[in-house]
Every structure is written in C-alpha cells, then in structure tokens.
C-alpha positions as CSV (number, residue, x, y, z in Angstrom):
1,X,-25.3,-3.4,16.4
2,X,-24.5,-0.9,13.9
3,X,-21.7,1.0,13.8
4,X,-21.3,5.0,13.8
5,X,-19.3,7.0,11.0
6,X,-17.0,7.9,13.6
7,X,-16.1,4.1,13.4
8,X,-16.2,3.8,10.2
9,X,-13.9,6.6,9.4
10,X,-11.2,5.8,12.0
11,X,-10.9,2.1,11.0
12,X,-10.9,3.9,7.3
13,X,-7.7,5.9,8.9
14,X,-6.4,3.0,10.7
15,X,-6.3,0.7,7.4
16,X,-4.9,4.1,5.4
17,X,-1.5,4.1,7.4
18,X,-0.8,0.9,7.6
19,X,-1.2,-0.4,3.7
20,X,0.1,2.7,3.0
21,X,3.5,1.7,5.3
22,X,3.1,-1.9,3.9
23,X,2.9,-1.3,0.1
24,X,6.0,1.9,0.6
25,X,8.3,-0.5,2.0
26,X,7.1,-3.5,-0.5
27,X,7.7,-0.9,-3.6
28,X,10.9,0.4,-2.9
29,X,11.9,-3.5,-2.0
30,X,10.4,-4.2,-6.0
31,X,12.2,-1.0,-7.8
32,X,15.2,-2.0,-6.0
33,X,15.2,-5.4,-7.1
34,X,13.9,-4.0,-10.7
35,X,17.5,-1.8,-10.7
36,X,19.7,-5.1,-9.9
37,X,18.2,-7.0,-12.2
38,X,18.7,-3.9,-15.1
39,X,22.0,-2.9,-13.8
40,X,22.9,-6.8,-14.1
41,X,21.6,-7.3,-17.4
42,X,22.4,-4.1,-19.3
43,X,26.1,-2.5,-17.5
44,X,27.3,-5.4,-15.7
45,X,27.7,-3.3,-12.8
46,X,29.5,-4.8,-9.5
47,X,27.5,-3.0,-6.1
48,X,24.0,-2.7,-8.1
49,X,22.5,-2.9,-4.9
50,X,23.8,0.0,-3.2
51,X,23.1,1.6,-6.0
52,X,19.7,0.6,-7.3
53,X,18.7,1.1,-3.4
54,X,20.0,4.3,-3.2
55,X,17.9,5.7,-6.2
56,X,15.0,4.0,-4.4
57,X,14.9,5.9,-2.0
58,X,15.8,9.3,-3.0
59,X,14.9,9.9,-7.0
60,X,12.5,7.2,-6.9
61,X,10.7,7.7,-3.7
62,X,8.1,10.3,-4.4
63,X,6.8,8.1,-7.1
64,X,6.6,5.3,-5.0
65,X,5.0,7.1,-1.9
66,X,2.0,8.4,-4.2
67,X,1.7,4.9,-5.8
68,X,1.5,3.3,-2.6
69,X,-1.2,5.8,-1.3
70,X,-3.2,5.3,-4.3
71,X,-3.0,1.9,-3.7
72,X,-3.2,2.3,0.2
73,X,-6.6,4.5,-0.4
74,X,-8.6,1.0,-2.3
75,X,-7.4,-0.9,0.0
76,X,-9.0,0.7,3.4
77,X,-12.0,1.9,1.4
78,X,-12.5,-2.0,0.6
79,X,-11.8,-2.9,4.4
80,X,-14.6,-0.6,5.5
81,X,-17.0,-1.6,2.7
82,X,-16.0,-5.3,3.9
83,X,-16.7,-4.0,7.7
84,X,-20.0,-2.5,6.6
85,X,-21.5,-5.2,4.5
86,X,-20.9,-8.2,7.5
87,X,-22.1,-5.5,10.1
88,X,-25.6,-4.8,8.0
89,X,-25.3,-8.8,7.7
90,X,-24.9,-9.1,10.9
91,X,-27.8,-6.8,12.0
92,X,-30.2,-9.0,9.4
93,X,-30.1,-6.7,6.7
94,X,-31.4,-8.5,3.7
95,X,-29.5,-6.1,1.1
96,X,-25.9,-6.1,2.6
C-alpha cells in the first residue's frame, strides 16, 4: 500500500497552504493583540485597535508572512513524515 512521491509531495503542498493561511491569520490576530495591550499600557491611547491592526497588516505583515511560512514549512514536513511512518507501519515495516 505504499504511497508514491507524487503523494507525498502534494499532501506536502496541501499541508503548506493551509498552516501557512492558519498561522498568517493567527499572527496578525497575536501582534494585534501585542499592540493593544502596549498602546494600553505605555500611551494610553483610545482606538488602539484600529491602530495596532492597521500596522498588522501593512508594516508588520511581511514579517509575519515569512514567520508563518517558516512555521507553515515544519509543520507539513512533520504531516508527511507522520503520513509516511503509519503508511511503512501499515505495510509491516519493522523500522517505521
């Protein structure tokens, strides 16, 4: 039952784009919580979230893309290392 690389590489792609989509959105929520939370404590600032968003997703949001695709990148490689190892399992491999 073992699977090809052609498999392997689109569930790799699959996994890619969609904890890379998960973790963006989940790191521009976090800096613009960060940015309330420091516009609160250090200016006192009324609208902080407007504001803190706004830099979230423009001056921020290169830095959060590539942090989320580094991220993204472990992730899939572990689902397909994950994939593989209960597929050679599967197929009685004694070393998987």
């Amino acid at each position: 039952r073992g699977q090809s690389a052609e498999f392997y590489g689109m569930l790799f792609g699959a996994a890619l784009a969609f904890y890379w989509g998960a973790q963006t959105i989940y790191n521009v929520c976090h800096v613009t919580y960060c940015g309330v939370f420091g516009r609160w404590y250090f200016q006192r600032e009324s609208n902080s979230l407007v504001k803190s968003f706004t830099v979230a997703v423009t001056t921020s949001f290169g830095s959060i893309c590539f942090g989320s695709f580094l991220m993204a990148a472990i992730r899939a490689l572990e689902t397909v290392v994950s994939n593989a190892r209960r597929n050679a399992q599967e197929d009685g491999n004694i070393f998987a």
